[in-house]
Every structure is written in structure tokens, then in C-alpha cells.
C-alpha positions in Angstrom: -20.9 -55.2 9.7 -24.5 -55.2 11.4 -27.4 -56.2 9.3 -28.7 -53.1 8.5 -25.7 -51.8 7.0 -25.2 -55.2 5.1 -28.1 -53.7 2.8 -26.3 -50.7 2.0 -24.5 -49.9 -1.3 -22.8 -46.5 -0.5 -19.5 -45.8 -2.1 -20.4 -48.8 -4.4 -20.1 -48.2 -8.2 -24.3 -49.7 -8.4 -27.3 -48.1 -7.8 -27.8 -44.3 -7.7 -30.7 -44.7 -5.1 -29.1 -46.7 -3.1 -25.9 -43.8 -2.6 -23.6 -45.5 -5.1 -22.0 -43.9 -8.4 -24.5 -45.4 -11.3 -23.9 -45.9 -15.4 -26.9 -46.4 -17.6 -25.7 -47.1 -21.0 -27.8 -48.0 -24.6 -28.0 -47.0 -28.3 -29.9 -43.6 -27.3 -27.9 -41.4 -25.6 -30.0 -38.6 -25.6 -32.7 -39.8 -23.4 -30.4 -41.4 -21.2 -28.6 -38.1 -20.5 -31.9 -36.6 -20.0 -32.8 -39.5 -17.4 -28.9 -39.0 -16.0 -30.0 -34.7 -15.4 -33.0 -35.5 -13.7 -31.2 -38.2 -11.1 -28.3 -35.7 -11.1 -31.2 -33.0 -9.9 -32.0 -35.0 -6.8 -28.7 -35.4 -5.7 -28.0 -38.9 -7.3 -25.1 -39.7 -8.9 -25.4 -41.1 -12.2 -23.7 -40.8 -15.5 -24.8 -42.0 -19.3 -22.8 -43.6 -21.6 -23.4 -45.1 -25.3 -23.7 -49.2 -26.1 -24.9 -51.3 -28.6 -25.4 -54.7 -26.9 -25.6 -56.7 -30.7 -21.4 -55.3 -30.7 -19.0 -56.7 -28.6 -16.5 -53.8 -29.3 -19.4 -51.6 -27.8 -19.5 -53.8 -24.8 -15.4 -53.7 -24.3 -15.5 -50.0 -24.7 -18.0 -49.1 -22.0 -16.7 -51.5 -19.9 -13.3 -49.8 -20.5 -15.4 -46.4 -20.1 -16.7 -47.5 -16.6 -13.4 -48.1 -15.4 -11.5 -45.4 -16.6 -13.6 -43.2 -14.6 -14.0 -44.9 -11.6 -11.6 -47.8 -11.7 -13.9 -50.5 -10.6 -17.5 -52.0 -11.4 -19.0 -53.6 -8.3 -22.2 -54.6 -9.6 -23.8 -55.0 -13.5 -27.5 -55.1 -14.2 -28.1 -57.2 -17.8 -31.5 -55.2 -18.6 -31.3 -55.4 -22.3 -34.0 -56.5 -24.4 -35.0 -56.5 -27.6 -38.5 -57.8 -29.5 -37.6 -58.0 -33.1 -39.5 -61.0 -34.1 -43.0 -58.6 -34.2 -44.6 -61.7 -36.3 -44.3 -64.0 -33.2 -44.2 -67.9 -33.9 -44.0 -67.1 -38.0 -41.1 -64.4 -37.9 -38.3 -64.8 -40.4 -35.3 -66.4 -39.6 -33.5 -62.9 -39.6 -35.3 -61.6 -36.9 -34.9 -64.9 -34.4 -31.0 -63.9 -35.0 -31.3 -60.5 -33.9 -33.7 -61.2 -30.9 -30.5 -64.1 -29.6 -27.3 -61.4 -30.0 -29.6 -59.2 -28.0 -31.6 -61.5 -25.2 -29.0 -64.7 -25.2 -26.3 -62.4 -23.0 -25.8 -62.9 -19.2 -24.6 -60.9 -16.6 -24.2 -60.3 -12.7 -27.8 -59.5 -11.8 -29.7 -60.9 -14.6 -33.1 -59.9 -15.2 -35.3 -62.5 -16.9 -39.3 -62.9 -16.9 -41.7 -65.3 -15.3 -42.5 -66.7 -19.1 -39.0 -68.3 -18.5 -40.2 -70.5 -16.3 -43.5 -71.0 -17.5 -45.5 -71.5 -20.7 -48.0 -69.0 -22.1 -51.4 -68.8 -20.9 -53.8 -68.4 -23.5 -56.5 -67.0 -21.0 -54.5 -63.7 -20.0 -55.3 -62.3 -23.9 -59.4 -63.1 -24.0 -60.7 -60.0 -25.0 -57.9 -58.3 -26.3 -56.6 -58.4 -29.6 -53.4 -59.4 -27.9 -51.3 -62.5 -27.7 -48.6 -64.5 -26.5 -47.2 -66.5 -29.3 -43.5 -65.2 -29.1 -41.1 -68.0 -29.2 -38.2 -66.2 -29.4 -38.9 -64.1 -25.6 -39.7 -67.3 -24.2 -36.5 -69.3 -25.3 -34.2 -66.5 -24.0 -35.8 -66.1 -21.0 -35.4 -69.6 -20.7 -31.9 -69.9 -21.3 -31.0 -66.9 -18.7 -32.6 -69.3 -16.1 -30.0 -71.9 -16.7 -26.9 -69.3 -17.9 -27.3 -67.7 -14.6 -26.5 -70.8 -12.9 -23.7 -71.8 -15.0 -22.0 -68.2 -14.8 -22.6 -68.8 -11.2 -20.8 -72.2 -11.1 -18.0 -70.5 -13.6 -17.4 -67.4 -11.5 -18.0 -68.2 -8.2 -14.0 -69.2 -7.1 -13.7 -65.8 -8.4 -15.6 -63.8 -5.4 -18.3 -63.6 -8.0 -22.0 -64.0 -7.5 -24.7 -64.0 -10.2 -28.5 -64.4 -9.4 -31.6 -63.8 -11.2 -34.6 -61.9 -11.2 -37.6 -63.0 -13.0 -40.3 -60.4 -12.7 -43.9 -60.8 -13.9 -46.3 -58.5 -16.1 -45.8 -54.8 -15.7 -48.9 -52.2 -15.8 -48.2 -50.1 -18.4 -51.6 -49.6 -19.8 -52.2 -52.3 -21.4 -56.0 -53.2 -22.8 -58.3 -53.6 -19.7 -59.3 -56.9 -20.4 -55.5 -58.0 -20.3 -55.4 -56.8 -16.9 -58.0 -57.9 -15.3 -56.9 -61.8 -16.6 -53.4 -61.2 -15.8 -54.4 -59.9 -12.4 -56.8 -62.6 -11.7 -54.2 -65.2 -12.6 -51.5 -63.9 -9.7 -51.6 -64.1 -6.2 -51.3 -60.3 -5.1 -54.2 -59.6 -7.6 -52.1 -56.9 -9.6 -49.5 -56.8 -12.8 -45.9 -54.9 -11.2 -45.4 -50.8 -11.2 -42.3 -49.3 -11.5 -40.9 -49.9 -7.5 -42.1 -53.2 -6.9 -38.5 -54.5 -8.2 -36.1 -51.7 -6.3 -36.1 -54.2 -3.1 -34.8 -57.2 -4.8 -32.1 -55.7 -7.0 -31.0 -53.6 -3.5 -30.5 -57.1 -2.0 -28.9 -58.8 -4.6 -26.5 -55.9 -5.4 -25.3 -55.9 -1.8 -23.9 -57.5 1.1 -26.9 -58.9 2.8 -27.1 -61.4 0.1 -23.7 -62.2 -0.2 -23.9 -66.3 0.7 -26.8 -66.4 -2.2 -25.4 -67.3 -6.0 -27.3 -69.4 -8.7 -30.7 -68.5 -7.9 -33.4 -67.6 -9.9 -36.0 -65.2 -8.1 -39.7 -65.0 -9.6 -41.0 -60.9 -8.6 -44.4 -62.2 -10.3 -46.7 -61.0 -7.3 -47.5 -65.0 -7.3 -48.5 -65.6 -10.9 -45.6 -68.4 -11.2 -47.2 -69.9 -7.4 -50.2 -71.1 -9.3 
């Protein structure tokens, strides 16, 4: 296999952009099947499914789903987030319980956030009615850092890589005086948009990568360099 074609993930069941077969799966179908038309309009292949990530019986089933239809699963994205503790520090017990059954589960390529491996910095949310006091994100995010290495360690005799990708502050229009803090505080001078993280999950997803288990990647445009 030459380099080049190390990257790519045709005839994988991964990434619709990439030429493989894709699932997106949550609790609203509807939009997802919306989202699944429009890839389906520019030739992609990708197909929507139902889960509930706080039931394991939903997990089993669309895992059972997946392979019914195509009869394998070569790589799983563990995107799921919720933010139930609105109250940050002072949210009710109840809520901390519903953020963990949520944000405490792994998977193949994680996804994490940069606030779990740093702390919060106050200055990002001068100006703004804003702030960062959410212990709940930041213990979760946490924990994937290190649960990504032990699935790695657990899975790894098995063929099985796990990696993860911690990406940093996306722009989606927050306050203006939250971005120009946050922007000041990175490297590259800017929060994420919606590509910056195609590269990375490309490379972790295929071949090219395939010696590289454990890790966890910071996509932060530099904010965790500082």
C-alpha cells in the first residue's frame, strides 16, 4: 500500500466524505434523516438510525442495526454530549447523573475537548455574561483523556486502536467579546469552524495511522501550547 492510499477509507463502513458507507445515529431521527438526504444528494453514502446513548439496549440495537446491514463496523466516532447541569458548579445531584451516563462513555475515536486537559480561564468570559464554571464537562472530558488510553491498553491485542481528539472552542457566534479572548488566548489567533477537524478524524479512521493508539490529540489551534 503507498502512502497516499494509506489515507484512504473507500469501501470502509466510516466516513461518507471520505467514500465509505456512514451511520449517524441519536434520539432525533428526523433531522438526522434530513442531514442523511442531503449527503445522499451529493452522492455520499450515508444512512440514519435511532439511539439513546443514556440506554444500553439502544446502544446493542444499533450496533446490531449497523451490522445487519452491512456486516461490519470499521471505525466508531463517540460524539455524544450532553449539558444537563445548566446551573454549573451548584447543579443538583440529578443532573451531574445524567451529564456521566451521557459524557462518561468511550469509544474508537473519542472526541474530548481541550478543558480536559486544562483548567478554565477566567479571562476568555470578560465582557460577556458568560462563564466557565461547569464541573461536570470538565470531569468527563477528563476522564476520556485517561479511558482512551485504558481502552487502548484493553483492546489493543485485539487489532484495535483507540485515540483521541481534543478540539478547542468552536465559532458559533458566540458574544464578540468571548471571541476575541478566546482568540487571543490561542496560537492560530481563531476559535475552530466546521472543517478544521475533517483532517484528523481522516487520519485516525485510516491506515496511515495505524502504528498510533493511546494518544490524545489537542485540535485547539494552540490554546493548550500556551
Amino acid at each position: 500500500m503507498g502512502i497516499l492510499e494509506s489515507f484512504s477509507l473507500k469501501n470502509k463502513v466510516a466516513l461518507a466524505e471520505a467514500g465509505s458507507r456512514t451511520y449517524i445515529a441519536s434520539r432525533n431521527l428526523a433531522a438526522l434523516e434530513q442531514l442523511a438526504a442531503e449527503h445522499r444528494a451529493l452522492g455520499h453514502d450515508v444512512r440514519a438510525l435511532p439511539v439513546d446513548q443514556t440506554d444500553e439496549k439502544s446502544i446493542t440495537a444499533l450496533r446490531d442495526a449497523i451490522l445487519q446491514d452491512s456486516g461490519r463496523l470499521d471505525v466508531l466516532v463517540n460524539n455524544a454530549v450532553a449539558r444537563p447541569a445548566k446551573d454549573g458548579y451548584f447543579s443538583a445531584a440529578a443532573a451531574l447523573e445524567e451529564s456521566m451516563r451521557v459524557n462518561g462513555t468511550g469509544s474508537i475515536i473519542n472526541i474530548g475537548s481541550m478543558m480536559g486537559l486544562v483548567g478554565v480561564e477566567p479571562l476568555n468570559y470578560q465582557g460577556t455574561d458568560m462563564h466557565g464554571w461547569y464541573p461536570d464537562y470538565f470531569f468527563h472530558k477528563g476522564g476520556m483523556t485517561n479511558l482512551t488510553r485504558f481502552l487502548a491498553s484493553y483492546y489493543g491485542p485485539r487489532g484495535i486502536r483507540v485515540n483521541c481528539i481534543h478540539p478547542g472552542g468552536l465559532n458559533t457566534g458566540q458574544p464578540a467579546a468571548f471571541l476575541k479572548n478566546y482568540s487571543e488566548r490561542t496560537c492560530l489567533g481563531r476559535l475552530a469552524n466546521d472543517t478544521d477537524l475533517m483532517g484528523i478524524v481522516v487520519f485516525l479512521a485510516s491506515a496511515a495511522s495505524v502504528y498510533l493508539t493511546g494518544t490524545n490529540i489537542p485540535v485547539d489551534g494552540g490554546y493548550t501550547a500556551k
